[in-house]
C-alpha positions as protocol buffer text, in pm:
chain_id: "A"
residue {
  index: 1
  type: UNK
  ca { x: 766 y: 2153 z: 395 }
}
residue {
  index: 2
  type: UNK
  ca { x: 592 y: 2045 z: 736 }
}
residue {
  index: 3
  type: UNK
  ca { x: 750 y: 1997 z: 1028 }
}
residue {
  index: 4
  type: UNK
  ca { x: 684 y: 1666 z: 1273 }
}
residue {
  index: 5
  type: UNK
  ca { x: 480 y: 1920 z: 1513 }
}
residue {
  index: 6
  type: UNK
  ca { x: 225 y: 1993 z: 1141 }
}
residue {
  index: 7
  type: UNK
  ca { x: 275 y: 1620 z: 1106 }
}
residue {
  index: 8
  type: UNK
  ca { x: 174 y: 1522 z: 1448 }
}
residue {
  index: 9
  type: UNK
  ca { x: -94 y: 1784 z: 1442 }
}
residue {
  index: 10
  type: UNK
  ca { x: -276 y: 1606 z: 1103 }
}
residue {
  index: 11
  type: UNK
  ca { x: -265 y: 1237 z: 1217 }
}
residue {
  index: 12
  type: UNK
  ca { x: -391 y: 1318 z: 1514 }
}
residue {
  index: 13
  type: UNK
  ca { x: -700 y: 1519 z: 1350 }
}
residue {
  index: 14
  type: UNK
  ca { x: -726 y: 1217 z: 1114 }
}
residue {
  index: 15
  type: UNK
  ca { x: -740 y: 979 z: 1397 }
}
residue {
  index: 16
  type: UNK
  ca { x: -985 y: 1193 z: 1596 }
}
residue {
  index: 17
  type: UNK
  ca { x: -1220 y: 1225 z: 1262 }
}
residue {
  index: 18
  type: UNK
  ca { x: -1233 y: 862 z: 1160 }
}
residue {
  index: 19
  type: UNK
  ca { x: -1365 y: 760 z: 1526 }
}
residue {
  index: 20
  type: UNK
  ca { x: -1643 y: 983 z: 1488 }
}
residue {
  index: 21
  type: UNK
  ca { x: -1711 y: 862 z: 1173 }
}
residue {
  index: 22
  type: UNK
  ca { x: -1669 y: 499 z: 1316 }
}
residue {
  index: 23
  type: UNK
  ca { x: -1907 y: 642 z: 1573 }
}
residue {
  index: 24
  type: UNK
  ca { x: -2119 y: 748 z: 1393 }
}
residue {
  index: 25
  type: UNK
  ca { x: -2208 y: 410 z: 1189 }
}
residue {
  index: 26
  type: UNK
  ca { x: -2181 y: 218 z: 1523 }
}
residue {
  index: 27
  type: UNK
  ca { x: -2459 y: 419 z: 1643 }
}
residue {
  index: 28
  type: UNK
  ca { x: -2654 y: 347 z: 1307 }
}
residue {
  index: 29
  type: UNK
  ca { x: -2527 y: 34 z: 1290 }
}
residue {
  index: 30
  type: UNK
  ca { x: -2842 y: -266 z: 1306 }
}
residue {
  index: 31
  type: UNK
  ca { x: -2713 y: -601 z: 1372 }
}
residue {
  index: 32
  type: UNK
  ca { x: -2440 y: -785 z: 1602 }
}
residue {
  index: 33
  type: UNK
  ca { x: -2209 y: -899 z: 1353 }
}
residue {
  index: 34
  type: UNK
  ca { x: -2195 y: -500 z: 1191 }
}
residue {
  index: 35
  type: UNK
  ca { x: -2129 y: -380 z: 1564 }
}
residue {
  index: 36
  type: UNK
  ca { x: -1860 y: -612 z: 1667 }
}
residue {
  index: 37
  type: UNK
  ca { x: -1653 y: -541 z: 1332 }
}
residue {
  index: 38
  type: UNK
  ca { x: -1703 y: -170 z: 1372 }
}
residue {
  index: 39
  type: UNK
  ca { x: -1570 y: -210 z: 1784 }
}
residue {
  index: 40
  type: UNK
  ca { x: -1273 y: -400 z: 1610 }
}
residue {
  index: 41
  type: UNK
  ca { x: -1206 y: -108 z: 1371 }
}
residue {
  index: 42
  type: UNK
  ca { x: -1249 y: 141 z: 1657 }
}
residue {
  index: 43
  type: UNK
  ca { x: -1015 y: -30 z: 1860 }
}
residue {
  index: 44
  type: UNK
  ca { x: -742 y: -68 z: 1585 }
}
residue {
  index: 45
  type: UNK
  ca { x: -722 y: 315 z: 1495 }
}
residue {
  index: 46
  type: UNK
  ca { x: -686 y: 411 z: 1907 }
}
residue {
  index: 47
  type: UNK
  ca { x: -695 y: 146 z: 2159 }
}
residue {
  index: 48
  type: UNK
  ca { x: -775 y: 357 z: 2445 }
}
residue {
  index: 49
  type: UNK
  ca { x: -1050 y: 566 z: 2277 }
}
residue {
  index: 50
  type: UNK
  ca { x: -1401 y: 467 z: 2493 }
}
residue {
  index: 51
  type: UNK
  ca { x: -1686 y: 244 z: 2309 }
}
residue {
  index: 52
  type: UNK
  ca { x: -1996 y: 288 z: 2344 }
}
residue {
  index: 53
  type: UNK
  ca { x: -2221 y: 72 z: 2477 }
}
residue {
  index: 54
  type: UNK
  ca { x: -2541 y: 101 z: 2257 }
}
């Protein structure tokens, strides 16, 4: 049975693992329209997590 800190402890790794994946295809990513929906998604799983600029 897990307890809210093992909880706590496994969205936060999920979190922190899907932005670098978003990363990841942001910095692969080739055209405007890919970018801007990728910044959206970014900014949905942690609104205070840094974009970057190119």
């Amino acid at each position: 049975m897990r307890t809210s800190r093992d909880r706590k402890r496994i969205r936060k790794q999920t979190r922190r693992q899907k932005l670098q994946r978003l990363r990841q295809r942001l910095a692969d990513a080739s055209g405007p329209a890919e970018r801007q929906r990728l910044i959206e998604k970014i900014r949905r799983v942690s609104p205070t997590a840094p974009v970057p600029e190119r």
